[in-house]
Structures are given as C-alpha cells and as structure tokens.
C-alpha positions as CSV (number, residue, x, y, z in Angstrom):
1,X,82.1,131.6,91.9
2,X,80.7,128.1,92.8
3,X,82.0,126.4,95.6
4,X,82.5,122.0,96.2
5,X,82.9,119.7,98.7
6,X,85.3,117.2,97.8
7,X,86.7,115.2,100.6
8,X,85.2,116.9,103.8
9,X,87.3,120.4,102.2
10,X,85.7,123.3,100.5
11,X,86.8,124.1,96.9
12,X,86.1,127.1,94.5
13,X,86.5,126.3,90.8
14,X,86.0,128.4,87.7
15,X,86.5,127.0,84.3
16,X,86.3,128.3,81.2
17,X,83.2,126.2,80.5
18,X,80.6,125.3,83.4
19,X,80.5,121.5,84.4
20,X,83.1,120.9,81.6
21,X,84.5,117.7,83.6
22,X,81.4,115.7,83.0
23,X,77.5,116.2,83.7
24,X,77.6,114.5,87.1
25,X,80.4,117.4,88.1
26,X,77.1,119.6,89.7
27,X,77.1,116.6,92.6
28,X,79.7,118.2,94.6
29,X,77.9,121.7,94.2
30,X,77.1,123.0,97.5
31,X,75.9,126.4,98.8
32,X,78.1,127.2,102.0
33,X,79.4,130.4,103.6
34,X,82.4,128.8,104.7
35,X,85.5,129.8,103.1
36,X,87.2,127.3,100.3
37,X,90.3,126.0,101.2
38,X,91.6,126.9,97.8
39,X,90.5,128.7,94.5
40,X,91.3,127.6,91.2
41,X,90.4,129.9,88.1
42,X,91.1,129.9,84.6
43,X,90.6,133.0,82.5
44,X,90.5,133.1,78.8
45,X,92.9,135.8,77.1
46,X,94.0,137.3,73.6
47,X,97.0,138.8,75.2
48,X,99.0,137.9,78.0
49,X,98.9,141.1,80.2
50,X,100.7,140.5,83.3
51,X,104.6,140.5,83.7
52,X,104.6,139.1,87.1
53,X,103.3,135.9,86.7
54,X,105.3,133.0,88.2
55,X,105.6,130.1,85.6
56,X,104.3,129.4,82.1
57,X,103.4,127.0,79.7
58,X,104.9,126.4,76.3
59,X,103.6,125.1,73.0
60,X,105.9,122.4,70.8
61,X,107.0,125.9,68.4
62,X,108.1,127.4,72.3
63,X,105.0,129.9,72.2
64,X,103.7,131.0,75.4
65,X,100.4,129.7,75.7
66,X,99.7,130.1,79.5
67,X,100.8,131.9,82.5
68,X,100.1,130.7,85.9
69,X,100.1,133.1,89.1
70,X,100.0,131.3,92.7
71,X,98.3,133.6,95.7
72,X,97.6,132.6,98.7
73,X,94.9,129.9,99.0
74,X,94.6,130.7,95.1
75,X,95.9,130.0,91.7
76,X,95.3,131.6,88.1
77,X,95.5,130.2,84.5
78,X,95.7,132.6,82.1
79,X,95.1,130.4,78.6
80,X,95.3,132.5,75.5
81,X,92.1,132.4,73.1
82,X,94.6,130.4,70.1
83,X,95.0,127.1,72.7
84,X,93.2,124.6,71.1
85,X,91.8,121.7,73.2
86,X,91.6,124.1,76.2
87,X,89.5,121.5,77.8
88,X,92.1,119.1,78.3
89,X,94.5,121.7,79.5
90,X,91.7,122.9,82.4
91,X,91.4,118.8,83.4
92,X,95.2,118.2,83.4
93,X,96.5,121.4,85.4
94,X,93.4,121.2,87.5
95,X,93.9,118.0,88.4
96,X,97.4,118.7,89.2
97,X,97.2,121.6,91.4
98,X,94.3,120.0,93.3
99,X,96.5,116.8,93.8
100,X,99.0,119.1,95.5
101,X,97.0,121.2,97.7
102,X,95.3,117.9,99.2
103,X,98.8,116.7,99.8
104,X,99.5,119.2,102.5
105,X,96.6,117.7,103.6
106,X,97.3,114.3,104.3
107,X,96.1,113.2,101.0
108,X,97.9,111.9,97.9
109,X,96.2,112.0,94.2
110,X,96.7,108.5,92.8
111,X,96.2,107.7,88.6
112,X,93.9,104.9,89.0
113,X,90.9,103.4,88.7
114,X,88.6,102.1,91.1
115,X,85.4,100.6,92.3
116,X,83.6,99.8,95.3
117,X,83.6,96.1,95.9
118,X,81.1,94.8,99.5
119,X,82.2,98.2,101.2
120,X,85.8,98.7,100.3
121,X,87.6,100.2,97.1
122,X,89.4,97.9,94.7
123,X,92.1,99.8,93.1
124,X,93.1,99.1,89.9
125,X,96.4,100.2,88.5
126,X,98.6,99.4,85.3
127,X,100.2,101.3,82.4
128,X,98.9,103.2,79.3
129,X,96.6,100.8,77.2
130,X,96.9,98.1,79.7
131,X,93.2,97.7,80.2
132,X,91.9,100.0,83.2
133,X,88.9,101.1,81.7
134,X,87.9,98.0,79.6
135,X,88.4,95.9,83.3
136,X,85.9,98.7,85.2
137,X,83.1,98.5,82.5
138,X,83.4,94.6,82.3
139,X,83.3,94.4,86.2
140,X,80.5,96.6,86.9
141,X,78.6,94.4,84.2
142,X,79.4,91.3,85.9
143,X,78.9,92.5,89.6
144,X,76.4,94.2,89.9
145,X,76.4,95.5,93.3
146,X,80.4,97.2,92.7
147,X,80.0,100.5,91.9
148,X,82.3,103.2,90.0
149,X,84.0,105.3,91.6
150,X,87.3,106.5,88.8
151,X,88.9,105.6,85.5
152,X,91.4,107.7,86.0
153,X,92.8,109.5,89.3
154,X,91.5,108.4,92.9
155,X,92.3,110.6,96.0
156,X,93.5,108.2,99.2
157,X,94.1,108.8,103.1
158,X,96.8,106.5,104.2
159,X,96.5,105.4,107.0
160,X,98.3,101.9,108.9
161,X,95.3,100.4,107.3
162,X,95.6,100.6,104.2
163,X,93.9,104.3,103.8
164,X,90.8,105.3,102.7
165,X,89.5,106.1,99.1
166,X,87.3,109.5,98.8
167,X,85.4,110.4,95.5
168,X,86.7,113.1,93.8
169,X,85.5,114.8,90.5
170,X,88.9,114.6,89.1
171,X,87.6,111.0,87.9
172,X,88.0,111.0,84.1
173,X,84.5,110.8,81.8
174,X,82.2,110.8,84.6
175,X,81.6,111.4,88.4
176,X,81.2,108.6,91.2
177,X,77.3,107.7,92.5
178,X,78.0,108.1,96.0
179,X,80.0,110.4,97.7
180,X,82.6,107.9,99.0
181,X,85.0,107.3,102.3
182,X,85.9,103.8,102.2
183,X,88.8,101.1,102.8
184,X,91.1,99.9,100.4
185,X,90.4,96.2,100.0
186,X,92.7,95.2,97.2
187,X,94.4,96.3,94.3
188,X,94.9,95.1,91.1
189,X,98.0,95.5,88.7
190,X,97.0,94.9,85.0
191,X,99.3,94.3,82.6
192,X,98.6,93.5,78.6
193,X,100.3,90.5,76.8
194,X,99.2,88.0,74.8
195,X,99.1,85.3,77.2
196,X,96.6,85.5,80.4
197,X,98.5,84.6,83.3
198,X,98.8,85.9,87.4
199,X,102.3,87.2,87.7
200,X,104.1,86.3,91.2
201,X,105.5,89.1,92.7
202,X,108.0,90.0,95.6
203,X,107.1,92.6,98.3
204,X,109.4,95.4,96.7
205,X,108.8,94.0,93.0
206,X,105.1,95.3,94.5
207,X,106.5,98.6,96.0
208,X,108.2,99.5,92.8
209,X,105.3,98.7,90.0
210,X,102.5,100.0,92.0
211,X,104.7,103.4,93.0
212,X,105.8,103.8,89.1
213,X,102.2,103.1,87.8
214,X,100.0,105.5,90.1
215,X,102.2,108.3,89.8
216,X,100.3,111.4,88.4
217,X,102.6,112.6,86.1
218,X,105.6,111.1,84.7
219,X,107.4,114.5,84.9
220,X,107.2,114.9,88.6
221,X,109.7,113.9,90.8
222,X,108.8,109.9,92.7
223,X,107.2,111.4,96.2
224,X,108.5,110.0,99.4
225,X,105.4,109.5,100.7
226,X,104.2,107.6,97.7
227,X,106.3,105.4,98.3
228,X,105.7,105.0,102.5
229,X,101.9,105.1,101.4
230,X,102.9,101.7,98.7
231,X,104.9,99.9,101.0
232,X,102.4,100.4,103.8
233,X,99.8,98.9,101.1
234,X,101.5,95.8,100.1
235,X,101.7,94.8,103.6
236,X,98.2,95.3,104.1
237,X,96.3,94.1,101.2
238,X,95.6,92.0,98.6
239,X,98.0,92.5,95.5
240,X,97.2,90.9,92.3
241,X,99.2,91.6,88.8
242,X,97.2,90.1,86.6
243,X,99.1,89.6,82.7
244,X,96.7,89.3,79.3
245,X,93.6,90.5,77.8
246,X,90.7,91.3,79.9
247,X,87.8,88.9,79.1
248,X,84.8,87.7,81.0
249,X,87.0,84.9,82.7
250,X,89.8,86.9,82.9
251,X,87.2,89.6,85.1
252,X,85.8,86.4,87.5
253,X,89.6,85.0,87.9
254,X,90.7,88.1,89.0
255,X,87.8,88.2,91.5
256,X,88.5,84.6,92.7
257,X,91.7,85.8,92.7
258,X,91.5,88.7,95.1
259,X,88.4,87.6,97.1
260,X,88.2,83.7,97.3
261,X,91.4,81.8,97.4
C-alpha cells in the first residue's frame, strides 16, 4: 500500500482507483519505512460478508450500500460493486475520516478555498454557488505571483496567530504546487446577490458566518474548537464579506480591500 506525507504525518491510502483524487495526488507519494499514522482502505464488494462491522451507509430506497469497520490506527469501506459514482463516495468519506484523525492532532479540516498571497494564505469562504471557485481562477489570473492551494477543503493549525494553512490532497479538482506551511493572512466571506457591495460586520456576526460556512459537513455537530479556532481568527485578521458577482473589479476591490486600505 502506498504511503503520504501530508502535513509532517504519514498516511496509507488505498482507493479503489489509483490517483483518483486528481493527477497531481502522486506529490505526496513518498517511500518511508516509518509507520503511517493511519490507514484508509476501500475494498470493492458484490456481497457484504462481514456481520461485525460497526456503521453503514444507506442508499435513498434504504439499501445497504457500504459498511465501515474502525481498527486501530485503521478504517475499512466496504462499497458494493452496484454503487454508482463510487468516486465521489471515496472523496467524501475519505475526506471525512482524514479531517477527524488530524483533529486529535491539533488540526481541524476547514471547507474552503485558498491561495497563497506574498507568503500567507487567504482563505476564502462562503456558501454553495456563492463564487469560491470562480473568485480563485480569476485571482490567480490577475495576480500572478498567488498561488493555489484548495477549492474546496484546507487543513489549518490554530495557533494565537491566526494558525497555519498546510496543503493537503483533500483539495477538490487538483493538488497545490508547493507543499505549504503558511500564515493565515486574511479571509474572505463571499456572498452572491445582485448588487456588489462590502458587507459591515460585527465581531460575532464574523464568529457565526465564518463557523457556519467552513464547517465540513452540514450533518455534523458545530465543534467547539471551530468555534475557539473562529473567534481567535476574527481577532487576528483581516475579515472581508464581500456581497455580488465576482468580476475583474470585484477581484482588485477585494484586494484593496484586504491588503491596502
């Protein structure tokens, strides 16, 4: 089984389809004899065989379409051969479980996107449709010198600072350039109506919109430490919620916004 470094930890991943994630995935290959912190597996089957498992996964019709086991410093998906789209189910659960294990170590999984602006990471956060992707692709057009580092899930290190942003493969269609440890240097709320505007905010109107909107999953619980990790943000940097279309003006007033004034 081939074995990662994501975030100065050792992983062992085996998908149903090598690289699936995207073509860059291969960058955190590594050859190492050290021992992964954590093995995740998904096996492909007709029939579910085991009875001990310890939670499944149920279609719309309440068919059983995959069993999970938990071992120690291991987990199993069993995904029966009928699952269609078993890619997305690999990304999602994968995603998940890796969120959790980092958070025992210090870390927390965030859904955002980001890039790497003179040094630090700019974090950009918002709701479904609001614009997250569209704003990173018109960015890195227009600044040349930011670089990608997620569309869709970045893995942080709080810290009194601000915390730290670490590439992780978990990042959507494609994999970061560099393997990155930098500061937070701002953070962006988007937020689509027809009008372009900068929203004023309070302190905890920031606490609340940035802890709703990087949550992983809307099923899971609001963490505590989400929201420590929020409220230590808002105090530390730059907060922009930004209301409207994303256009080339809209891209350099957000900029000026975060960066100049």
């Amino acid at each position: 089984m081939k074995k990662y470094k994501i975030c100065n930890t050792i992983w062992s991943f085996k998908f149903l389809n090598d690289h699936y994630f995207n073509k860059n995935f291969e960058q955190f290959e590594i050859t190492s004899e050290e021992e992964p912190i954590h093995s995740i597996e998904f096996y492909q089957v007709d029939e579910f065989e085991i009875t001990n498992y310890d939670t499944n996964i149920k279609d719309e019709s309440g068919n059983e379409i995959i069993q999970i086991k938990y071992l120690t410093n291991k987990t199993i998906f069993y995904v029966k051969s009928s699952v269609r789209n078993k890619k997305h189910y690999q990304y999602v659960l994968s995603t998940l479980r890796f969120g959790e294990i980092m958070e025992e170590y210090g870390f927390l999984l965030l859904r955002a996107s980001c890039v790497e602006v003179s040094g630090g990471a700019l974090i950009i956060t918002g709701n479904k449709k609001s614009g997250k992707t569209t704003f990173v692709d018109m960015w890195l057009a227009k600044f040349k010198s930011s670089d990608f580092i997620s569309n869709d899930t970045i893995l942080v290190k709080p810290n009194k600072l601000g915390g730290l942003v670490y590439s992780n493969p978990f990042s959507g269609n494609k994999c970061p350039n560099k393997d990155y440890e930098i500061p937070v240097n701002g953070l962006l709320i988007l937020d689509r109506s027809i009008q372009n505007k900068f929203v004023k905010l309070t302190q905890m109107d920031k606490i609340i919109e940035i802890s709703q909107k990087v949550q992983i999953s809307e099923d899971i619980k609001v963490n505590p430490k989400l929201i420590d990790y929020c409220s230590c943000l808002v105090n530390t940097t730059k907060v922009v919620k930004h209301s409207g279309y994303i256009t080339d003006y809209s891209v350099i007033s957000i900029f000026d916004e975060l960066y100049i004034k």
